[in-house]
KOLZA-321089 format. One record per atom (N, C-alpha, C): residue number from 1; atom name; x, y, z. Coordinates in pm, whole numbers, plus 50000, padded with zeros to 5 digits. Layout:
<pts>
NUM / CA / X / Y / Z
...
</pts>
This chain:
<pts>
1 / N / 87907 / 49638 / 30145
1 / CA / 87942 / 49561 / 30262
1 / C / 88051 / 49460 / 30223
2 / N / 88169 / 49407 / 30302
2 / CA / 88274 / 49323 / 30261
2 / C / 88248 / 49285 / 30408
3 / N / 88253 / 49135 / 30352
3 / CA / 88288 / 49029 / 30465
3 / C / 88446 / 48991 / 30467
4 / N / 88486 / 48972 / 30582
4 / CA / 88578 / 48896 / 30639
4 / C / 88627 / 48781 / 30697
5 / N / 88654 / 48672 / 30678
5 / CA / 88671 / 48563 / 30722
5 / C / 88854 / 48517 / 30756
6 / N / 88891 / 48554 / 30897
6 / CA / 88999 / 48494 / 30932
6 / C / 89029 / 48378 / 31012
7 / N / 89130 / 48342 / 30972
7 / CA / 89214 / 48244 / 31079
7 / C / 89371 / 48263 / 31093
8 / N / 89404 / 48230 / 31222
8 / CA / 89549 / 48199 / 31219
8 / C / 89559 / 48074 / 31299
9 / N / 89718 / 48039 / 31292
9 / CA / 89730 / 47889 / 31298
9 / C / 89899 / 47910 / 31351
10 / N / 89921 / 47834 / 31478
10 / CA / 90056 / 47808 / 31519
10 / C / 90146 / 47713 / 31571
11 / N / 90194 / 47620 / 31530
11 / CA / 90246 / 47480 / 31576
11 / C / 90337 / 47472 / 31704
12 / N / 90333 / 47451 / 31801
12 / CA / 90426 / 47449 / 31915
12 / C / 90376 / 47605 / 32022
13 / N / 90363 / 47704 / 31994
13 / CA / 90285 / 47821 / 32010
13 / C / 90426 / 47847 / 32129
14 / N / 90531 / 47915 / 32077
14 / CA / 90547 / 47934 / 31961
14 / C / 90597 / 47840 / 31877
15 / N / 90645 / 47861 / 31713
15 / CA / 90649 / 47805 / 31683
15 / C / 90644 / 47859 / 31566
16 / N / 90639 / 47745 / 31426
16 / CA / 90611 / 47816 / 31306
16 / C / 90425 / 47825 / 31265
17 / N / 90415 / 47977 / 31228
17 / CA / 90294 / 47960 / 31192
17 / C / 90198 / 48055 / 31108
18 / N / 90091 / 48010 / 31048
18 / CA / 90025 / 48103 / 30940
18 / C / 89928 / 48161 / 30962
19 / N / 89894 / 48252 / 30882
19 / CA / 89725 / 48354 / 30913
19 / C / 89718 / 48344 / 30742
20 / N / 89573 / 48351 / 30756
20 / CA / 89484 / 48373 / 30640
20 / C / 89349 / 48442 / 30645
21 / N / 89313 / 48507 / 30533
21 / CA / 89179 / 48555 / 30525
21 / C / 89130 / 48561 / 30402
22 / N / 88953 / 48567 / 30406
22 / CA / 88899 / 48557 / 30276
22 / C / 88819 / 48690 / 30297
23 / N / 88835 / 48766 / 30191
23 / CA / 88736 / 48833 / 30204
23 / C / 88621 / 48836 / 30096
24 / N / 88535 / 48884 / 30081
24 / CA / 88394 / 48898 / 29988
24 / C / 88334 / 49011 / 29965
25 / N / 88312 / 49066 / 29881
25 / CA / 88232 / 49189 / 29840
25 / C / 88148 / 49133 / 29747
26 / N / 88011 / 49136 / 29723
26 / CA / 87924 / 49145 / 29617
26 / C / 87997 / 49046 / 29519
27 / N / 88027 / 49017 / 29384
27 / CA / 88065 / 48908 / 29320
27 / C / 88258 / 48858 / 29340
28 / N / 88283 / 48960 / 29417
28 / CA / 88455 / 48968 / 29426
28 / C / 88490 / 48905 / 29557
29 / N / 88598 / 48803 / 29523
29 / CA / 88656 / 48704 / 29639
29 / C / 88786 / 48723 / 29629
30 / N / 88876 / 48727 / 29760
30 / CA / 88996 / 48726 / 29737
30 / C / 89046 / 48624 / 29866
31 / N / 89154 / 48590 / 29861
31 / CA / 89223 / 48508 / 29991
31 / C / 89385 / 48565 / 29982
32 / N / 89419 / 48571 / 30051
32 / CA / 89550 / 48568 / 30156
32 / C / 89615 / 48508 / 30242
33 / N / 89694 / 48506 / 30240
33 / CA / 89806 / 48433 / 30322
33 / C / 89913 / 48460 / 30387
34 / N / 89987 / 48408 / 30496
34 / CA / 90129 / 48446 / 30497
34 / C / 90185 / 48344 / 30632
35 / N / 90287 / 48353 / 30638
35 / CA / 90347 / 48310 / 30761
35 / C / 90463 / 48324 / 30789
36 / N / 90550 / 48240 / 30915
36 / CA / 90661 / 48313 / 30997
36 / C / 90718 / 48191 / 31050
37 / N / 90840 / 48209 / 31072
37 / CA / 90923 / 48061 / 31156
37 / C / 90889 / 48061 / 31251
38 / N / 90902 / 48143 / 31384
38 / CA / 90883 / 48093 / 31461
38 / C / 90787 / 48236 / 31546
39 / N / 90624 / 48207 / 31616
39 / CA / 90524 / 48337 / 31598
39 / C / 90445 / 48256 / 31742
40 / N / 90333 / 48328 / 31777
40 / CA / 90210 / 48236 / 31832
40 / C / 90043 / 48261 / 31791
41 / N / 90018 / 48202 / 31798
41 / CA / 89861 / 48191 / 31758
41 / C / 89825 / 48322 / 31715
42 / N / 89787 / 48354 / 31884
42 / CA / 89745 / 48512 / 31885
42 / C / 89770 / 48572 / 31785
43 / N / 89940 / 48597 / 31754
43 / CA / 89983 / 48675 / 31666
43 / C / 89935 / 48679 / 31471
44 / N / 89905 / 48528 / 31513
44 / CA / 89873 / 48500 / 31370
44 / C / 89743 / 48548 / 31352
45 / N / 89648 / 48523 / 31464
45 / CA / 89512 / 48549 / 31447
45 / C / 89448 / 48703 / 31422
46 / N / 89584 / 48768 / 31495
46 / CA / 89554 / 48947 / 31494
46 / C / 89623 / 48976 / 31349
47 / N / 89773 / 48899 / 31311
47 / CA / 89769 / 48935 / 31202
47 / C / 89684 / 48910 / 31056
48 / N / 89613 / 48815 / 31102
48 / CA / 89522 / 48776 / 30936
48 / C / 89464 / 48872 / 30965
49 / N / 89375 / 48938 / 31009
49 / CA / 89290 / 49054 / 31040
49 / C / 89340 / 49173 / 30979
50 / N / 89439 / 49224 / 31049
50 / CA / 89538 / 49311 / 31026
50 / C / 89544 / 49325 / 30850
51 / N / 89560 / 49198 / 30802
51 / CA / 89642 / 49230 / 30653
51 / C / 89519 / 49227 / 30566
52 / N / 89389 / 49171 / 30640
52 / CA / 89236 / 49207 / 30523
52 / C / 89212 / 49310 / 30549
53 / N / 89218 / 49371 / 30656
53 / CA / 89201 / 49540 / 30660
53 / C / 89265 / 49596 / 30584
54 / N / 89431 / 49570 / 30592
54 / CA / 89513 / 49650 / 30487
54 / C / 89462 / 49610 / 30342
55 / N / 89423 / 49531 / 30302
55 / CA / 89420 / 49424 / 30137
55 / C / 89297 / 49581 / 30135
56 / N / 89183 / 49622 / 30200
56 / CA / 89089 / 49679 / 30128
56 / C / 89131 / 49831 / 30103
57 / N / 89086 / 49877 / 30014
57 / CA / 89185 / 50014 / 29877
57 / C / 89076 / 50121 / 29974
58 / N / 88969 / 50146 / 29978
58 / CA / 88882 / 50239 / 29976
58 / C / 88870 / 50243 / 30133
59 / N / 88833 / 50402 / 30195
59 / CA / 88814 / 50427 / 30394
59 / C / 88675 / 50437 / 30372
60 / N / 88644 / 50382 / 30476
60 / CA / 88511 / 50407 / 30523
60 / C / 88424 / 50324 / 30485
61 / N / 88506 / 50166 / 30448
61 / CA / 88422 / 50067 / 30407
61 / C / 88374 / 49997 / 30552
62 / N / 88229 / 49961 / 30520
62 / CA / 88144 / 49918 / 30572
62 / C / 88195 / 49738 / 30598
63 / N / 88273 / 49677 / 30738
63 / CA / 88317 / 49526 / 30703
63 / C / 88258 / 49512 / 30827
64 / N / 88232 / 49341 / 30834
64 / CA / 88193 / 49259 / 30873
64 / C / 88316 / 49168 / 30905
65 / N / 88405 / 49109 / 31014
65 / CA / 88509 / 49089 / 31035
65 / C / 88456 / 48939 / 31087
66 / N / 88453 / 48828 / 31059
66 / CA / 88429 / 48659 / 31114
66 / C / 88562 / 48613 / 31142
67 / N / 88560 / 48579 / 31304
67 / CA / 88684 / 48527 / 31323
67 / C / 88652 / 48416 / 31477
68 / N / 88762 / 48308 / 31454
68 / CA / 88722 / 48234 / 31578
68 / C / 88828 / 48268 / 31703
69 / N / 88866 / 48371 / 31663
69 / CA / 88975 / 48408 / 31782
69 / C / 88902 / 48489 / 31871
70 / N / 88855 / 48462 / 32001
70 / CA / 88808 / 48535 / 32093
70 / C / 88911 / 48635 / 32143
71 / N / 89041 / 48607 / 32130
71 / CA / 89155 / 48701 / 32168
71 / C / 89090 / 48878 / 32084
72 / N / 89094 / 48830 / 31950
72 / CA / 89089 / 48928 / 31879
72 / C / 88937 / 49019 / 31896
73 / N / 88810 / 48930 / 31884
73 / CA / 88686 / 48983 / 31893
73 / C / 88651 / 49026 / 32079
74 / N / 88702 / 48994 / 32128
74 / CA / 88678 / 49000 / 32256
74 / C / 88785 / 49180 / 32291
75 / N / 88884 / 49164 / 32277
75 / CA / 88942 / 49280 / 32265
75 / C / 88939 / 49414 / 32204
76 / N / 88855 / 49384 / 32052
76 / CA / 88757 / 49525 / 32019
76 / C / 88649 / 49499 / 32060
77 / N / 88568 / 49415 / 32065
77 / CA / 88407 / 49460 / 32139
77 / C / 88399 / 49463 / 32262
78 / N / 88452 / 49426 / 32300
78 / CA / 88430 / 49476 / 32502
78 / C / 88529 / 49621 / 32545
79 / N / 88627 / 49659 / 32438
79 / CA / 88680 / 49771 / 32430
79 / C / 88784 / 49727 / 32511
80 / N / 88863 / 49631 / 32538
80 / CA / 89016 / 49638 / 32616
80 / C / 89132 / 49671 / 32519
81 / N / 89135 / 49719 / 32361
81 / CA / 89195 / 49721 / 32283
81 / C / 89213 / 49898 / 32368
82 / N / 89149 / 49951 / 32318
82 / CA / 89152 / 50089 / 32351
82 / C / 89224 / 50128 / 32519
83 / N / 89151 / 50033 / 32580
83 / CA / 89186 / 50082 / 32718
83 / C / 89359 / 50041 / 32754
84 / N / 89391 / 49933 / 32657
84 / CA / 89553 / 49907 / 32651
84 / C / 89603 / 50018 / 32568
85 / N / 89534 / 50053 / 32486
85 / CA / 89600 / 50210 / 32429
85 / C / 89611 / 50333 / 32499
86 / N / 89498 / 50352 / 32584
86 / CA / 89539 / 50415 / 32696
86 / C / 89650 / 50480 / 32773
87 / N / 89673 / 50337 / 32804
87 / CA / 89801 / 50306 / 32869
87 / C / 89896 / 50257 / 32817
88 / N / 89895 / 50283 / 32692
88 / CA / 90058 / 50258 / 32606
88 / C / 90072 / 50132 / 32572
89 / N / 89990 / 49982 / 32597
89 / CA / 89994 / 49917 / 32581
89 / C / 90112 / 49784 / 32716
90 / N / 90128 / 49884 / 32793
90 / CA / 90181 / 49815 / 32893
90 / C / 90174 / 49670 / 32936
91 / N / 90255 / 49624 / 32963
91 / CA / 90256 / 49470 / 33019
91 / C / 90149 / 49408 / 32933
92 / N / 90111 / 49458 / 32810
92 / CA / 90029 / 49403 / 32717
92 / C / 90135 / 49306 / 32586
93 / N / 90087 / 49198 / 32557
93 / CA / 90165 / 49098 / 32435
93 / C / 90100 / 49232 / 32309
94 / N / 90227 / 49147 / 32236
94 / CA / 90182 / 49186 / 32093
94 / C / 90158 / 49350 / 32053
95 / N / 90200 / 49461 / 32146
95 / CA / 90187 / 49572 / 32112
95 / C / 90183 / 49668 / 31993
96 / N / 90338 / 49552 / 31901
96 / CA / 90361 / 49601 / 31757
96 / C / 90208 / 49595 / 31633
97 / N / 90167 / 49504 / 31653
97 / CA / 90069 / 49432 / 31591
97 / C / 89922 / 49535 / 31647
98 / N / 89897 / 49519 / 31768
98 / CA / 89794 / 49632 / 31821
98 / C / 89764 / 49760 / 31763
99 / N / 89956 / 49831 / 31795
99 / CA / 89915 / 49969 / 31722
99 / C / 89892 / 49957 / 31596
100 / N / 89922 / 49826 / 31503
100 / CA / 89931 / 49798 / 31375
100 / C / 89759 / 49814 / 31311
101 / N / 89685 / 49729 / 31378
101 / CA / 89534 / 49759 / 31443
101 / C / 89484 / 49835 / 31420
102 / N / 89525 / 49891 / 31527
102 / CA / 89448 / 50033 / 31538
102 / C / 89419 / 50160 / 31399
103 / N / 89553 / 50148 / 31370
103 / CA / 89564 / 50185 / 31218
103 / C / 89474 / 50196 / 31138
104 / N / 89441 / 50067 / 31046
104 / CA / 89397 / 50029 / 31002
104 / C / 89227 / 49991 / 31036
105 / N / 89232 / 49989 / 31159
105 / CA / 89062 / 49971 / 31226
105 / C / 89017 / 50120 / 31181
106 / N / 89070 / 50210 / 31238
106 / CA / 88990 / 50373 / 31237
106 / C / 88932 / 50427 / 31049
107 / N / 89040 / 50321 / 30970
107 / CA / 89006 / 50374 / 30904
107 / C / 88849 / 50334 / 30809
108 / N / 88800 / 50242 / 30882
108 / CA / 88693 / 50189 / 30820
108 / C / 88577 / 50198 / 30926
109 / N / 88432 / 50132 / 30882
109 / CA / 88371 / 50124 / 31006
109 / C / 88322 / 49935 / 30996
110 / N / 88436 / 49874 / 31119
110 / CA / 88443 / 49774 / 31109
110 / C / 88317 / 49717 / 31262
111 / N / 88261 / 49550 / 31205
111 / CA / 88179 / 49510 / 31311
111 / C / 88279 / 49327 / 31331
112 / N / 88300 / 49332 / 31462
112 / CA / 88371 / 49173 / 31469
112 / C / 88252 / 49125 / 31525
113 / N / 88238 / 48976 / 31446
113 / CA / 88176 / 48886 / 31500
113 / C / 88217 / 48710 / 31542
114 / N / 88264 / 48657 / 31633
114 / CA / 88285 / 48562 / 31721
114 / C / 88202 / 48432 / 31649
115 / N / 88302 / 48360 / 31578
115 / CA / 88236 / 48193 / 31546
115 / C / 88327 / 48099 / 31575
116 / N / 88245 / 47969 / 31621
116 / CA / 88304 / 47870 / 31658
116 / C / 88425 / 47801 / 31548
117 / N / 88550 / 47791 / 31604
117 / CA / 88626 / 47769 / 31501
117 / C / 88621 / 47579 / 31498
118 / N / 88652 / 47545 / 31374
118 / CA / 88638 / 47403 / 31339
118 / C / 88487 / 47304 / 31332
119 / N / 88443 / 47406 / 31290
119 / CA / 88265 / 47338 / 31313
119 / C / 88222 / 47361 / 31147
120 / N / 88269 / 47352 / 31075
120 / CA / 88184 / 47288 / 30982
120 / C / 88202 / 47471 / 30866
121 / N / 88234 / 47561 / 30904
121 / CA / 88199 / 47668 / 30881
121 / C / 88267 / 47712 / 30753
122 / N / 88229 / 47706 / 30595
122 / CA / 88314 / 47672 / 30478
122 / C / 88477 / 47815 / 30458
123 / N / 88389 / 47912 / 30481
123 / CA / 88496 / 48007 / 30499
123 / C / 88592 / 48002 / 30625
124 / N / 88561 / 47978 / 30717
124 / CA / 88660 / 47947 / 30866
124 / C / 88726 / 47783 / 30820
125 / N / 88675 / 47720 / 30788
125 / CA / 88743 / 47610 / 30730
125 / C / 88889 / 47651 / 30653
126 / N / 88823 / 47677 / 30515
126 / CA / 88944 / 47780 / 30419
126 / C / 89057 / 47845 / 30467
127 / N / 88998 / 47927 / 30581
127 / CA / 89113 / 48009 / 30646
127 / C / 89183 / 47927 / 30696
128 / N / 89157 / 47813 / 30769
128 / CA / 89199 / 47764 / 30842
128 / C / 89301 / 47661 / 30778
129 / N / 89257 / 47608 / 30651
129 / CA / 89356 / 47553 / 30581
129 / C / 89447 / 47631 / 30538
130 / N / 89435 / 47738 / 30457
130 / CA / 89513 / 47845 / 30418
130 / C / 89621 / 47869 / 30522
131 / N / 89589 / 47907 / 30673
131 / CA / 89689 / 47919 / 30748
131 / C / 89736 / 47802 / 30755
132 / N / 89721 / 47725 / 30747
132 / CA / 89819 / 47606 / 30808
132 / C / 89943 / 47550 / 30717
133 / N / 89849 / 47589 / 30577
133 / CA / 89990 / 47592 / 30413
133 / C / 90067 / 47712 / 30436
134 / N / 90002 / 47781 / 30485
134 / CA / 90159 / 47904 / 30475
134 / C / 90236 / 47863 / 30618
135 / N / 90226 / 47815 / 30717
135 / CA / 90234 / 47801 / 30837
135 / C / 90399 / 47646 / 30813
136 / N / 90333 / 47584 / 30652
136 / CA / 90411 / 47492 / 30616
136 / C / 90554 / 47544 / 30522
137 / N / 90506 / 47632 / 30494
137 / CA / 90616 / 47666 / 30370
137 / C / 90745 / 47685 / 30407
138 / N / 90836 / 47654 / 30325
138 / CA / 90994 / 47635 / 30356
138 / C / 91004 / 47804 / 30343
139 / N / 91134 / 47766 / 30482
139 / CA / 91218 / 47917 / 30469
139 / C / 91095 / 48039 / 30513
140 / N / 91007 / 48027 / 30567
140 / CA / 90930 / 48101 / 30649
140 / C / 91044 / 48258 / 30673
141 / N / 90977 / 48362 / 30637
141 / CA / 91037 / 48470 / 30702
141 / C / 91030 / 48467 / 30863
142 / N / 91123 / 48571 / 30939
142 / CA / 91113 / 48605 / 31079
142 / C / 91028 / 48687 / 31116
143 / N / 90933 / 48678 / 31247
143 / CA / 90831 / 48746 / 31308
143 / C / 90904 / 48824 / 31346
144 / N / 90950 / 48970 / 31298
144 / CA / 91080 / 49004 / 31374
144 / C / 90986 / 49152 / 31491
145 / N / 90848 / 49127 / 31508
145 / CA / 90816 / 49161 / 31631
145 / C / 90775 / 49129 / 31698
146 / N / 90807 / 48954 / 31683
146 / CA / 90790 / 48862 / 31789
146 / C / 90930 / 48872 / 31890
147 / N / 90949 / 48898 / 31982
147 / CA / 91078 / 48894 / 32092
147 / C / 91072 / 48801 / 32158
148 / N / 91022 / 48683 / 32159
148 / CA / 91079 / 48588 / 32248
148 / C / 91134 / 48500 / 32135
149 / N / 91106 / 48547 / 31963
149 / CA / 91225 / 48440 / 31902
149 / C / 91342 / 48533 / 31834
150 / N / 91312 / 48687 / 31904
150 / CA / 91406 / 48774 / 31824
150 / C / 91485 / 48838 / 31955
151 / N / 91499 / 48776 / 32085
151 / CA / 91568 / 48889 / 32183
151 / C / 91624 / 49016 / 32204
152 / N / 91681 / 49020 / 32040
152 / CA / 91765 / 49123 / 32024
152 / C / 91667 / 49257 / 31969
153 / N / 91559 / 49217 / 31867
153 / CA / 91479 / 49304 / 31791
153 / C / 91447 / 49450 / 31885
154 / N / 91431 / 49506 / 31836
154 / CA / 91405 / 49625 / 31883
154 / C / 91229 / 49723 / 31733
155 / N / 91206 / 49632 / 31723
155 / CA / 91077 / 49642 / 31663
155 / C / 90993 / 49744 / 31660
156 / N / 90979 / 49822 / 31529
156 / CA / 90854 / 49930 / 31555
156 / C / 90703 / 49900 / 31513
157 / N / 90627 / 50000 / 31582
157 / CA / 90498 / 49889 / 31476
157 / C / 90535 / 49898 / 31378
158 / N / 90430 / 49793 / 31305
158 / CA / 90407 / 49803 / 31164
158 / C / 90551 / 49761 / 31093
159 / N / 90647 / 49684 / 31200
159 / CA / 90744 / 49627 / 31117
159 / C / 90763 / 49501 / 31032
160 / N / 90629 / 49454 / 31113
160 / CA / 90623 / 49303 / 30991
160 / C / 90608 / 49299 / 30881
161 / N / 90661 / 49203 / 30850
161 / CA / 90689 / 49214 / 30695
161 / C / 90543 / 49148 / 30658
162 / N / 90495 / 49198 / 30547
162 / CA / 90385 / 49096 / 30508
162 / C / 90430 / 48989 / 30373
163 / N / 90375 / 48893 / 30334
163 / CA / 90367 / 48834 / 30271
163 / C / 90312 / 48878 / 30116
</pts>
């Protein structure tokens, strides 16, 4: 079993900002980071997710996903992730990042669970600092499948750069 613990973090929304995650297996801890000049929350919050899914080597691992983004847990457990796949993702934000998701979701058998963010919670804490230092760092790369700070981008999934 590997736990998951994310956060993301965005100043001005948009704005500049970071995602982080911790994950845990049995005696093994790892953390992550990254961030972007100018992104929004959401984006950060789907991407910390996104990049602990990618961080794990082996399919068909058994995770436990802790996150205080209702955007994110609310969208795979009530199933509107899928039903925007459906439909191509239409008049839906963040599409690049979704199919990015999806990816990476099928290949495991993942469970999200919904916690209050800023309450005391030592791993949601962490993340939460974590995003906010990468969220600080000079010279931030470009969200370049963010389009309202890239107009021009023409973005495929899975074009973000990670950290």
């Amino acid at each position: 079993m590997i736990e998951i613990y994310t956060d993301g973090a965005a100043k001005g929304n948009p704005g500049p900002g970071g995602w982080a995650a911790v994950l845990r297996s049995g005696a093994h801890y790892k953390e992550i980071s990254g961030g972007f000049a100018c992104t929004t929350n959401n984006r950060m919050e789907l991407l910390a997710v996104i990049s602990a899914l990618e961080a794990i080597k082996r399919c068909n691992a058994e995770i436990t996903v802790w996150s205080d983004s209702s955007y994110v847990c609310d969208a795979v457990n009530k199933g509107w992730v899928f039903q925007w796949e459906s439909k191509n993702f239409a008049k839906k934000k963040n599409p690049d990042l979704w199919k990015r998701f999806l990816i990476v979701y099928r290949k495991h058998r993942v469970k999200f669970v919904w916690i209050k963010g800023h309450n005391g919670h030592p791993q949601n804490e962490r993340c939460d600092q974590l995003a906010v230092e990468a969220s600080l760092k000079p010279s931030l790369p470009v969200d370049v499948g963010y389009t309202e700070c890239n107009p021009d981008s023409s973005a495929m999934p899975g074009s973000l750069p990670l950290q």
